[in-house]
Gaussian input, Z-matrix of N, CA and C with variables (Angstrom, degrees):
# hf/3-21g

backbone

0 1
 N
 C     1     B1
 C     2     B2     1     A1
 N     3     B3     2     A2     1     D1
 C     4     B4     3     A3     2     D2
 C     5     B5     4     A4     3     D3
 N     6     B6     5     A5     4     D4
 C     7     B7     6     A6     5     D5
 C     8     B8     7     A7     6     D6
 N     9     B9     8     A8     7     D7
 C    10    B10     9     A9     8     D8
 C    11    B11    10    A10     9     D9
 N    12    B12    11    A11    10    D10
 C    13    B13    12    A12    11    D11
 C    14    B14    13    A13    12    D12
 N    15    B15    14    A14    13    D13
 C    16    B16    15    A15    14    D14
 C    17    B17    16    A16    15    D15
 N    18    B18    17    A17    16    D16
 C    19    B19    18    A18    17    D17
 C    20    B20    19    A19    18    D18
 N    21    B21    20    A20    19    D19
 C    22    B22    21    A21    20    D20
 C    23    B23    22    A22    21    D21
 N    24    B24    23    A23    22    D22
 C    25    B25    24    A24    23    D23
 C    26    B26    25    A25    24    D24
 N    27    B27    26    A26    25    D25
 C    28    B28    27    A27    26    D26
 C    29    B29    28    A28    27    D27
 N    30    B30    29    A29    28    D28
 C    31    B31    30    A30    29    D29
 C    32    B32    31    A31    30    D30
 N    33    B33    32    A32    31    D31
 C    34    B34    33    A33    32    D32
 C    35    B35    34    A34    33    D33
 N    36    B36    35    A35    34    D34
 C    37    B37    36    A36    35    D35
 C    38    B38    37    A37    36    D36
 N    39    B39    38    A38    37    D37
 C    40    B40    39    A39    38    D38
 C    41    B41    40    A40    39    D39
 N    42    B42    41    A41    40    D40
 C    43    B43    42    A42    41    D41
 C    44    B44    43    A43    42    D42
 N    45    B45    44    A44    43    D43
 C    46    B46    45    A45    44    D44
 C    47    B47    46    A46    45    D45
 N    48    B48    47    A47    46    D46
 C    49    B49    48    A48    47    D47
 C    50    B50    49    A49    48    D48
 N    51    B51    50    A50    49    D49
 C    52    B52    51    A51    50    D50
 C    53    B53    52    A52    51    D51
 N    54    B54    53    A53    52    D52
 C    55    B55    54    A54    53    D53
 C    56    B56    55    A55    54    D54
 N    57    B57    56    A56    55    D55
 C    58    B58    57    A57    56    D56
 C    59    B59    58    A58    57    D57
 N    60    B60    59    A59    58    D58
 C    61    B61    60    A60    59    D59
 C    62    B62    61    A61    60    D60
 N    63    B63    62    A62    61    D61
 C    64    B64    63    A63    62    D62
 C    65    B65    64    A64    63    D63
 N    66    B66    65    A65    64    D64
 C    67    B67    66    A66    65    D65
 C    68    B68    67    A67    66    D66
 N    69    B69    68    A68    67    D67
 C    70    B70    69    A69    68    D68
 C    71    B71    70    A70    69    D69
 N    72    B72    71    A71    70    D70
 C    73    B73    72    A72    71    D71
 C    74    B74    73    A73    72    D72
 N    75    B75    74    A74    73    D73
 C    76    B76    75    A75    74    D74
 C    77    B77    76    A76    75    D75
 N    78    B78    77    A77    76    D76
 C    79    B79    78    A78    77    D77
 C    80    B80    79    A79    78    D78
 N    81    B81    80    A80    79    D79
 C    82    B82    81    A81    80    D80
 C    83    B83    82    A82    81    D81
 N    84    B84    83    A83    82    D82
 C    85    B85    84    A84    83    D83
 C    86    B86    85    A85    84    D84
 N    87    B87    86    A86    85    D85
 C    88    B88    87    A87    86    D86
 C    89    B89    88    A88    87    D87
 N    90    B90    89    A89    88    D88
 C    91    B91    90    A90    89    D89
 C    92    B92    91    A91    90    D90
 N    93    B93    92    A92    91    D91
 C    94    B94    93    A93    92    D92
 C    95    B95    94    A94    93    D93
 N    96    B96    95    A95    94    D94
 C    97    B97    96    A96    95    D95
 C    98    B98    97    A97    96    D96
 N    99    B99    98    A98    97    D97
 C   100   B100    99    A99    98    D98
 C   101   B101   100   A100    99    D99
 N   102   B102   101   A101   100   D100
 C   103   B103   102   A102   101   D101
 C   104   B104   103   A103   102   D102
 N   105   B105   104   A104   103   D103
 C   106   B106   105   A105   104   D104
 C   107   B107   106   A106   105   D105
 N   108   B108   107   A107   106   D106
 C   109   B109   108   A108   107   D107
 C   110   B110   109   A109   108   D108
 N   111   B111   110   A110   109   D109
 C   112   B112   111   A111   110   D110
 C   113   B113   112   A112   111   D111
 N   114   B114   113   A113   112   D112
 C   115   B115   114   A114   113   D113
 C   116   B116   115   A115   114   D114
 N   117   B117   116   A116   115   D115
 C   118   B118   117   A117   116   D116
 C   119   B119   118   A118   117   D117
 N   120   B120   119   A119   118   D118
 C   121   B121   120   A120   119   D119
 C   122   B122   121   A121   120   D120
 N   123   B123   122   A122   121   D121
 C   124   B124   123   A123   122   D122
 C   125   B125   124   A124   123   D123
 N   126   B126   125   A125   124   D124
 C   127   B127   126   A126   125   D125
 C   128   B128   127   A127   126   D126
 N   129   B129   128   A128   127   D127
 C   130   B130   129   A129   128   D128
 C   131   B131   130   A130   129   D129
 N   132   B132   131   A131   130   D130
 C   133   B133   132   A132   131   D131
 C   134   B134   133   A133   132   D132
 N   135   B135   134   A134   133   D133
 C   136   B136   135   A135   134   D134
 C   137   B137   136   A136   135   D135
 N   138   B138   137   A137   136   D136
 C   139   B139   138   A138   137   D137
 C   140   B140   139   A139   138   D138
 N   141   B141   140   A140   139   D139
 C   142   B142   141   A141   140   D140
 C   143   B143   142   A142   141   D141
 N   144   B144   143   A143   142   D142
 C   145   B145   144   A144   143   D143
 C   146   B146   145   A145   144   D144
 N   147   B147   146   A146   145   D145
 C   148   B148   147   A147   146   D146
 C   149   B149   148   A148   147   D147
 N   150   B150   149   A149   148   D148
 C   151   B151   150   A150   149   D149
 C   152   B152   151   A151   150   D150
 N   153   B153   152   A152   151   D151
 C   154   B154   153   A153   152   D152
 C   155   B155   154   A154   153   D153
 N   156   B156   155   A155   154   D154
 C   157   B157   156   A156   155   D155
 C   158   B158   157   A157   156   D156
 N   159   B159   158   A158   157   D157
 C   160   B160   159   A159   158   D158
 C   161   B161   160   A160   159   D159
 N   162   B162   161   A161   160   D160
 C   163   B163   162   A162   161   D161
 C   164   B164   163   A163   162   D162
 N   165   B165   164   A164   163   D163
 C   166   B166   165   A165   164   D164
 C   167   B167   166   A166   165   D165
 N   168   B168   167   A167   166   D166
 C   169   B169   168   A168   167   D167
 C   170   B170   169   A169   168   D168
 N   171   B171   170   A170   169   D169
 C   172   B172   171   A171   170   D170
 C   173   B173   172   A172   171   D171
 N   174   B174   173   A173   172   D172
 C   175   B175   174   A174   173   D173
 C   176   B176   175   A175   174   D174
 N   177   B177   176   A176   175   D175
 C   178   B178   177   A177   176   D176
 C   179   B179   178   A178   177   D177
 N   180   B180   179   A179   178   D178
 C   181   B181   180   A180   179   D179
 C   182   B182   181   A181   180   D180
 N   183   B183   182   A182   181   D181
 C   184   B184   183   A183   182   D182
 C   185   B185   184   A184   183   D183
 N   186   B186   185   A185   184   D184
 C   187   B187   186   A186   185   D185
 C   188   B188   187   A187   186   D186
 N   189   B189   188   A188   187   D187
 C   190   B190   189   A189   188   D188
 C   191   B191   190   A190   189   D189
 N   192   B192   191   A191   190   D190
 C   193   B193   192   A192   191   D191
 C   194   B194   193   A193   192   D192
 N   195   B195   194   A194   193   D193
 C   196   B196   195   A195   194   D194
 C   197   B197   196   A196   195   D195
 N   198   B198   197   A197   196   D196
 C   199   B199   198   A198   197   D197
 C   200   B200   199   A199   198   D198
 N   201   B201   200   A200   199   D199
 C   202   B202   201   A201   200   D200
 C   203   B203   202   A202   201   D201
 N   204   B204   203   A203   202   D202
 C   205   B205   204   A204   203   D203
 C   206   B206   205   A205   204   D204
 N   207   B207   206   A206   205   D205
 C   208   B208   207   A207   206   D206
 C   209   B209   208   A208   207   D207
 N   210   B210   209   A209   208   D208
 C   211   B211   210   A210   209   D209
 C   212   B212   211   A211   210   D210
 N   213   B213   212   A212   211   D211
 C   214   B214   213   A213   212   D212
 C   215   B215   214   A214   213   D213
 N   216   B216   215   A215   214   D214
 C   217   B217   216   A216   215   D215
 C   218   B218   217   A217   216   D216
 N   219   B219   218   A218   217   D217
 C   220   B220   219   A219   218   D218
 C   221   B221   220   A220   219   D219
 N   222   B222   221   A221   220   D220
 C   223   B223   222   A222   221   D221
 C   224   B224   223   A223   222   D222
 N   225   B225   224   A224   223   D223
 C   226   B226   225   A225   224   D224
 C   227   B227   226   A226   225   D225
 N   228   B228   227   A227   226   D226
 C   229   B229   228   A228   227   D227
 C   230   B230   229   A229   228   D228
 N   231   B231   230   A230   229   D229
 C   232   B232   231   A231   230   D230
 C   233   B233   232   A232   231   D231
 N   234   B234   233   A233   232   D232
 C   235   B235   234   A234   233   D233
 C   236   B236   235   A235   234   D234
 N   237   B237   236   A236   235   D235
 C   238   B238   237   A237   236   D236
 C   239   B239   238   A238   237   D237
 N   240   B240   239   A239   238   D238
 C   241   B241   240   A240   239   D239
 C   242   B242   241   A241   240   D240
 N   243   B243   242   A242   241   D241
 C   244   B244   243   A243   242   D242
 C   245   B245   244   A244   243   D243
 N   246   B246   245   A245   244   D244
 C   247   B247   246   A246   245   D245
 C   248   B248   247   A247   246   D246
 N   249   B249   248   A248   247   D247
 C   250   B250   249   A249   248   D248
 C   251   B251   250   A250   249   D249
 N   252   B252   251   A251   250   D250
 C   253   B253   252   A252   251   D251
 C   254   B254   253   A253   252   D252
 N   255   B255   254   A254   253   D253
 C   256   B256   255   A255   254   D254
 C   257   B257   256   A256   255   D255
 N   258   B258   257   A257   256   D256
 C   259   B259   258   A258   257   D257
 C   260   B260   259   A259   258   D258
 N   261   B261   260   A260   259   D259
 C   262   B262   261   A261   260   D260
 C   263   B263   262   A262   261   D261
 N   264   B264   263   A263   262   D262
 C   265   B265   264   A264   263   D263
 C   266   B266   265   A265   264   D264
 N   267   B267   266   A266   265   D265
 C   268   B268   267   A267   266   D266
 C   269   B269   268   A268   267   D267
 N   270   B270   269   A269   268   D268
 C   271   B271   270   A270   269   D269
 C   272   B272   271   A271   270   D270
 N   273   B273   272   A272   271   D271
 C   274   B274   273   A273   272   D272
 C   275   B275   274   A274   273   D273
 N   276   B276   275   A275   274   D274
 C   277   B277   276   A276   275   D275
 C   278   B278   277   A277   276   D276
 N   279   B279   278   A278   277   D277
 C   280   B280   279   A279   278   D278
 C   281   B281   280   A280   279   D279
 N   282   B282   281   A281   280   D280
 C   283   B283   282   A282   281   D281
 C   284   B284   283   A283   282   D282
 N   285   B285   284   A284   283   D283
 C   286   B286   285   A285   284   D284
 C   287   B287   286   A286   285   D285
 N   288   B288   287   A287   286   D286
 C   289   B289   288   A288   287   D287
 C   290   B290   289   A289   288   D288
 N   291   B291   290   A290   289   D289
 C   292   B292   291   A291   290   D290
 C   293   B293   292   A292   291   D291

   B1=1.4387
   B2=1.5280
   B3=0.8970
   B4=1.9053
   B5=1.4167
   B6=1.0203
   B7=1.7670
   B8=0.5238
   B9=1.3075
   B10=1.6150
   B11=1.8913
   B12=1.4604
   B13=1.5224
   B14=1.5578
   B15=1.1272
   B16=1.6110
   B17=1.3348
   B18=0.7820
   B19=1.7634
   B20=2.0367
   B21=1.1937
   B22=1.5544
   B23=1.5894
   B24=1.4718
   B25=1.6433
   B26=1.5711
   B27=1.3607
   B28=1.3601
   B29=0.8092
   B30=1.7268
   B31=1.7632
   B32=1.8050
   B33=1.8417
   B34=1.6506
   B35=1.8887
   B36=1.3858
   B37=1.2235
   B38=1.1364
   B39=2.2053
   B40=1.5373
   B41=1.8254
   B42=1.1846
   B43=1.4108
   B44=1.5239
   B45=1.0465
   B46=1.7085
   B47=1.4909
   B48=1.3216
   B49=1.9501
   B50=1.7278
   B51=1.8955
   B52=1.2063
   B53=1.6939
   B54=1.1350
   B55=1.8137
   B56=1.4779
   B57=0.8912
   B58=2.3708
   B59=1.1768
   B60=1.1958
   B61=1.8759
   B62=1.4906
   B63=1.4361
   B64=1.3632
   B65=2.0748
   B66=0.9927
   B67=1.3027
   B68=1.6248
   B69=1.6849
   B70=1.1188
   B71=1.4845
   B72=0.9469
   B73=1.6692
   B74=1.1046
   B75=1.6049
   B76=1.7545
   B77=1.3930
   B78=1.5532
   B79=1.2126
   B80=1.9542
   B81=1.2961
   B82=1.3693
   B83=1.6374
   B84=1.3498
   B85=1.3363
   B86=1.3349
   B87=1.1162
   B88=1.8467
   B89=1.2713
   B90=1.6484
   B91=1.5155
   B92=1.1695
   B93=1.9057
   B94=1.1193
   B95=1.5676
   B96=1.8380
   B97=1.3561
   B98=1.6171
   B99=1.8466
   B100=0.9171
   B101=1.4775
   B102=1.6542
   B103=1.4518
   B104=1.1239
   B105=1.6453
   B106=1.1823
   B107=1.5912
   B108=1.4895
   B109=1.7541
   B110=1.5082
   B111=1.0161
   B112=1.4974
   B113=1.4906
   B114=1.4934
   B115=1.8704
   B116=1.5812
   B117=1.1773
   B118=1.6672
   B119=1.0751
   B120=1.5246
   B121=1.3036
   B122=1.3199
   B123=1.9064
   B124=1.1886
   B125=1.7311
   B126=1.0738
   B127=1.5540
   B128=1.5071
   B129=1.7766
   B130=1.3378
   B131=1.7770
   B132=1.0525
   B133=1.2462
   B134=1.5779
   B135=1.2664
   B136=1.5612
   B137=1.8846
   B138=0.9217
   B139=1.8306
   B140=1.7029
   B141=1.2451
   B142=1.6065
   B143=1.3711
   B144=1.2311
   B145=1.3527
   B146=1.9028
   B147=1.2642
   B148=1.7993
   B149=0.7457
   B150=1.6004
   B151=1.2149
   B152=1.7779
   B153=1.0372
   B154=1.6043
   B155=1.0233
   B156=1.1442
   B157=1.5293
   B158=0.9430
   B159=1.4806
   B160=1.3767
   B161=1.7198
   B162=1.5770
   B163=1.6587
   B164=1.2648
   B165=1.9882
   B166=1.8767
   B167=1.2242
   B168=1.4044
   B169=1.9225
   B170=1.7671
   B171=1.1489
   B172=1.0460
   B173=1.6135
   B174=1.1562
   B175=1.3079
   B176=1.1453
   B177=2.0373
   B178=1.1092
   B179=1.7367
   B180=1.3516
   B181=1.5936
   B182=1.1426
   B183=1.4261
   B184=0.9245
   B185=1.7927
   B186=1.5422
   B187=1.3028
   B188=1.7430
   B189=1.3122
   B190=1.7544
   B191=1.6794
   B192=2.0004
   B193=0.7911
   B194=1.8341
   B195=1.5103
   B196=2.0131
   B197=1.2968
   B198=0.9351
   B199=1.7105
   B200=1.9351
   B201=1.5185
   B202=1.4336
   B203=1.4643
   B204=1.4549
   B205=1.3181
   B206=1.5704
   B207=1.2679
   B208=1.1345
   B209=1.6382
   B210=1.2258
   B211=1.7397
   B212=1.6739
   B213=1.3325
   B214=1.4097
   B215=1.7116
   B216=1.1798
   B217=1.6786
   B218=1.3574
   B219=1.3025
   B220=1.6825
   B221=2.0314
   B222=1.0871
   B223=1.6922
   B224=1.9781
   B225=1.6342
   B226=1.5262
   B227=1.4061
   B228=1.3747
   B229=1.2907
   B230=1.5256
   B231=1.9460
   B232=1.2641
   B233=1.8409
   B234=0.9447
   B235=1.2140
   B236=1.8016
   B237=1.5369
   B238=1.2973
   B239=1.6642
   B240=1.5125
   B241=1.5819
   B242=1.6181
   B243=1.4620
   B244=1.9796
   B245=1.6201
   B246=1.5123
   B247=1.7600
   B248=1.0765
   B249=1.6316
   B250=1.2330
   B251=1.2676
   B252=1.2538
   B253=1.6505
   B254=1.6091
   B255=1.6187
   B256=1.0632
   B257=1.3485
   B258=1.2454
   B259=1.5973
   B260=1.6184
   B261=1.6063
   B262=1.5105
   B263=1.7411
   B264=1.3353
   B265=1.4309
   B266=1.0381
   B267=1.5896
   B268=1.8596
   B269=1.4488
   B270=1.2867
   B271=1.2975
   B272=1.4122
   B273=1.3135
   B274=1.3690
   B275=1.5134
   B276=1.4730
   B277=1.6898
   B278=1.4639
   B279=1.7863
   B280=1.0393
   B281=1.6389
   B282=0.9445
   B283=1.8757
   B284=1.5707
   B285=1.2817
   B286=1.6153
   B287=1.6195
   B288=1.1200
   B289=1.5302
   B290=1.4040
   B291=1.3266
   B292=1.7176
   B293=1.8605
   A1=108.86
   A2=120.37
   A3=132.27
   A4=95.87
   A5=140.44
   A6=161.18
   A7=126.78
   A8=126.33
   A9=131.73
   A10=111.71
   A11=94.77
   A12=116.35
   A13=101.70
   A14=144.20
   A15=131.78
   A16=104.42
   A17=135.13
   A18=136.10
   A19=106.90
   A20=96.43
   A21=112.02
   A22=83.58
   A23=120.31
   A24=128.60
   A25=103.43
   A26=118.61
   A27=140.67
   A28=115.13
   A29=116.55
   A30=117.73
   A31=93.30
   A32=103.25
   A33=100.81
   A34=87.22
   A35=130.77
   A36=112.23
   A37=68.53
   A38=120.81
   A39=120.13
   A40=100.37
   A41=129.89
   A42=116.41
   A43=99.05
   A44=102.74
   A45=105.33
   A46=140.24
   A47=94.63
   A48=126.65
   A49=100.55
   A50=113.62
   A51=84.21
   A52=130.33
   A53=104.91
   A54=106.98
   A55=94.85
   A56=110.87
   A57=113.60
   A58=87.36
   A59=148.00
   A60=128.82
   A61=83.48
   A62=157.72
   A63=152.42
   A64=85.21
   A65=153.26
   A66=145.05
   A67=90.45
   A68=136.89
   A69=132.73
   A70=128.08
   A71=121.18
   A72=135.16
   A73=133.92
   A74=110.72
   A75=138.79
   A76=113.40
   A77=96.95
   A78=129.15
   A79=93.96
   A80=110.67
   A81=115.99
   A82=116.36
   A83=117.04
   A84=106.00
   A85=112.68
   A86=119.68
   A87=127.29
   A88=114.33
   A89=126.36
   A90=132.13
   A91=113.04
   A92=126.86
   A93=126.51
   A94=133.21
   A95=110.72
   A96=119.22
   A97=101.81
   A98=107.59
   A99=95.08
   A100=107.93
   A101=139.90
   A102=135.59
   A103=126.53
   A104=127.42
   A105=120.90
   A106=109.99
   A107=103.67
   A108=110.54
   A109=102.07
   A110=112.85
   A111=135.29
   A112=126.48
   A113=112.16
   A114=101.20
   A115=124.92
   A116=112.52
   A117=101.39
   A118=116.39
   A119=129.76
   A120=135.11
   A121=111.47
   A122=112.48
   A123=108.44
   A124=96.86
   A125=131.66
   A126=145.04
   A127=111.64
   A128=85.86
   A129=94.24
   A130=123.59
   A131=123.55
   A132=136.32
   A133=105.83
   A134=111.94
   A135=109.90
   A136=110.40
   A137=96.41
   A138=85.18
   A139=116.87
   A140=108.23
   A141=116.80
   A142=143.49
   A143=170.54
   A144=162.89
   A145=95.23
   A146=85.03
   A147=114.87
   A148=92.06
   A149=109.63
   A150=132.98
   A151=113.83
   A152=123.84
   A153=118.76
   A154=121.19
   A155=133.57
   A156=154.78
   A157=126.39
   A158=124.45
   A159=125.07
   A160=105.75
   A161=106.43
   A162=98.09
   A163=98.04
   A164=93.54
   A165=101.43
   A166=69.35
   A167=92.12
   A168=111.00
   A169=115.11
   A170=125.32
   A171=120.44
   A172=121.29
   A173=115.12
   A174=149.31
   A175=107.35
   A176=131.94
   A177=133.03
   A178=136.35
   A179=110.81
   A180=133.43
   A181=110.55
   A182=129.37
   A183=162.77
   A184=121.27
   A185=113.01
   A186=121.36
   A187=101.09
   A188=90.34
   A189=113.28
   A190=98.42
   A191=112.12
   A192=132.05
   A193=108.39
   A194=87.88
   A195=93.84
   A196=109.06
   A197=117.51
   A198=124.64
   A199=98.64
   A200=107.19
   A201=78.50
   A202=116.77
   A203=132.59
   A204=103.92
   A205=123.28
   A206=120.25
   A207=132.06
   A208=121.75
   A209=107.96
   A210=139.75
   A211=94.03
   A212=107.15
   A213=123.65
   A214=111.40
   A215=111.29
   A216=101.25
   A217=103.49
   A218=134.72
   A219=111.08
   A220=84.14
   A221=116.14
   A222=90.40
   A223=110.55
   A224=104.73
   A225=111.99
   A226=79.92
   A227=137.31
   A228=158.86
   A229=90.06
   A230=92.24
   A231=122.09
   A232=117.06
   A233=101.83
   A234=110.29
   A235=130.29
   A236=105.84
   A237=101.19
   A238=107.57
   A239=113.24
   A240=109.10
   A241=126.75
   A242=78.63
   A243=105.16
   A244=104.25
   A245=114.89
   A246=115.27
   A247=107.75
   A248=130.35
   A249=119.32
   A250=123.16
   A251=105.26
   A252=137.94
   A253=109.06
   A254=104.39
   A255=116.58
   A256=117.90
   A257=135.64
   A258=135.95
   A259=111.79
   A260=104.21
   A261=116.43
   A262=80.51
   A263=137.32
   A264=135.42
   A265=119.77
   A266=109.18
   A267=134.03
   A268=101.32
   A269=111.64
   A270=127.05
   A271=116.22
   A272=140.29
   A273=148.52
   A274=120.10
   A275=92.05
   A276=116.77
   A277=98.77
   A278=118.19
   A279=99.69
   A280=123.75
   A281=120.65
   A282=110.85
   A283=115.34
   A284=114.64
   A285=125.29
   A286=96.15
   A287=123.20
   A288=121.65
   A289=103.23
   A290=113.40
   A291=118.74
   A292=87.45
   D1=147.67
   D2=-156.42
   D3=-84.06
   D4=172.07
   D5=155.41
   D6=-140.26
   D7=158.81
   D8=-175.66
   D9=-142.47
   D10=150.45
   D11=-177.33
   D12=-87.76
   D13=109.78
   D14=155.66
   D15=-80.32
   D16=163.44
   D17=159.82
   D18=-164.23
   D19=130.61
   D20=-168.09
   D21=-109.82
   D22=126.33
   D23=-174.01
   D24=-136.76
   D25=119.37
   D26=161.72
   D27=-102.19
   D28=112.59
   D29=-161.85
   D30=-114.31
   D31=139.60
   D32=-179.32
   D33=-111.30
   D34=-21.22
   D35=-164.99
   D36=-136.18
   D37=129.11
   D38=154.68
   D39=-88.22
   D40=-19.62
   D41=-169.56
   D42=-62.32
   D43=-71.03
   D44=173.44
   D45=-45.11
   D46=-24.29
   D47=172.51
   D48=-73.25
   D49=-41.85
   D50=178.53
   D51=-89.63
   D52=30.13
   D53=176.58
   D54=-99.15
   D55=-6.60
   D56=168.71
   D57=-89.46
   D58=-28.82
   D59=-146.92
   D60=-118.72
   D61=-31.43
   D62=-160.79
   D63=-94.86
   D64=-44.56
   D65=-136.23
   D66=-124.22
   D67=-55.19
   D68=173.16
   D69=-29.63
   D70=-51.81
   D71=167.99
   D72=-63.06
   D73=-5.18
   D74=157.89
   D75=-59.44
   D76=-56.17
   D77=-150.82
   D78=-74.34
   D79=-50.45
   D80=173.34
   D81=-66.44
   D82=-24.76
   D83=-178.19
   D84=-89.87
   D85=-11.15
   D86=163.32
   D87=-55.71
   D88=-39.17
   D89=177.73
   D90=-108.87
   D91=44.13
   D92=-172.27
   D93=34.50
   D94=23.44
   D95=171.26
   D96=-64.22
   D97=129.46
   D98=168.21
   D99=-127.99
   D100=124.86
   D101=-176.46
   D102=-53.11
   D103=118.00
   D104=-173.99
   D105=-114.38
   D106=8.39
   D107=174.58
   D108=-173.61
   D109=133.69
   D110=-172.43
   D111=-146.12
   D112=106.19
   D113=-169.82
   D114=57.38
   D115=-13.62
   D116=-166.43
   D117=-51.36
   D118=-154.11
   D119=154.89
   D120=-62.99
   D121=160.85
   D122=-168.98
   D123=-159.68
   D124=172.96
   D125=145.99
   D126=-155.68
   D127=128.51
   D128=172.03
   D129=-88.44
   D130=129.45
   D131=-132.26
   D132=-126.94
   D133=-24.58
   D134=158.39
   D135=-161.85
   D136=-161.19
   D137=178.55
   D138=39.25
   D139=53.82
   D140=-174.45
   D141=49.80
   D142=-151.55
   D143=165.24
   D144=-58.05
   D145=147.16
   D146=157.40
   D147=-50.71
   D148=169.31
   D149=162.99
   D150=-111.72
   D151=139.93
   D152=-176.63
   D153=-30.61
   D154=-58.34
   D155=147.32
   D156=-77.87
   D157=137.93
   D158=173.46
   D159=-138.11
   D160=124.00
   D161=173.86
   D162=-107.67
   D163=174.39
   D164=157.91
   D165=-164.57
   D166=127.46
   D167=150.81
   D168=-121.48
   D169=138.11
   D170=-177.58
   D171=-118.84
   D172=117.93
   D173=-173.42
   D174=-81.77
   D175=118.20
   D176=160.95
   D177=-54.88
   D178=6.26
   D179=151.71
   D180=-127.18
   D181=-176.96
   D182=115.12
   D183=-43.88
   D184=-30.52
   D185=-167.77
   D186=-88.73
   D187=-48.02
   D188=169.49
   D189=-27.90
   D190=-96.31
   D191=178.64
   D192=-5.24
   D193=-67.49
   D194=-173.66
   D195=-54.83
   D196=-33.83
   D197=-151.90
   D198=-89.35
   D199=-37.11
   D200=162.99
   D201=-88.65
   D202=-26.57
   D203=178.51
   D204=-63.74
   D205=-12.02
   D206=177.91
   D207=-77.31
   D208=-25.54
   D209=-174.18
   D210=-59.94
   D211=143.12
   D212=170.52
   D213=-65.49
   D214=-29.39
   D215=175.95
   D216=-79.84
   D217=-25.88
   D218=-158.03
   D219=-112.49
   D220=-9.80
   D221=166.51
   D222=-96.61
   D223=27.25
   D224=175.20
   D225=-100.09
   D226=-64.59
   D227=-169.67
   D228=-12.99
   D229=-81.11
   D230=178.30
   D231=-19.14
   D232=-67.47
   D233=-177.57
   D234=-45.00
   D235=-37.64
   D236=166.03
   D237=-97.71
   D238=31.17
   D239=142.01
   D240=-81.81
   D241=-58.65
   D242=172.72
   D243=-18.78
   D244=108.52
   D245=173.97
   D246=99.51
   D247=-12.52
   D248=-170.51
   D249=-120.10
   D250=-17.75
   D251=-176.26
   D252=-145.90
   D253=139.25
   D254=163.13
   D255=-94.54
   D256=124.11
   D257=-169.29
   D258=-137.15
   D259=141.35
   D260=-158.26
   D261=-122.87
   D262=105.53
   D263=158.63
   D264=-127.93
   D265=131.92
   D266=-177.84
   D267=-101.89
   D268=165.75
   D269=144.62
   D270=-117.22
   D271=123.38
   D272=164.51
   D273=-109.70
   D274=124.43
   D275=171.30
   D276=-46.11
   D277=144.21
   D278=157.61
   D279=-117.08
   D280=-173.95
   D281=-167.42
   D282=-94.47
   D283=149.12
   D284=-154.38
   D285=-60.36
   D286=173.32
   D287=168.55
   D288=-78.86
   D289=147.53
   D290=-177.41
   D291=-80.90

């Protein structure tokens, strides 16, 4: 069953934010993450303002999903986020085919 990454991202430094966004997307294409929304437009609609960014990548497990955030390339990724961005990320099961 497929999964998905949400992640709500509040960036305070983008120069520095983008050495997470040039190395992050490595890290997802190793566990067949593939992006199905990135930054676009957005409104936040209940639960207070958007967030600047908004991802979803979706991952053909659930196990996937963990395994790359857990993976040594995307917590290198990680690291030139740390201080620069504030980030809210789930993983969600997704639902059987009707």
């Amino acid at each position: 069953m497929k999964a998905y990454w949400i992640a709500h991202v509040d960036v305070t430094d983008p120069d520095q934010y983008s050495q997470y966004t040039q190395r992050a997307p490595k890290a997802f294409a190793l566990y067949g993450g593939r992006l199905l929304a990135r930054g676009g437009r957005c409104e936040g609609l209940e639960g207070g303002p958007a967030a600047q960014r908004n991802v979803v990548i979706e991952f053909d497990s659930y196990e996937q999903a963990l395994a790359c955030y857990r993976s040594d390339e995307y917590q290198e990724a990680k690291r030139h986020r740390e201080g620069v961005a504030r980030a809210q990320i789930v993983i969600v099961e997704g639902v059987a085919p009707a």
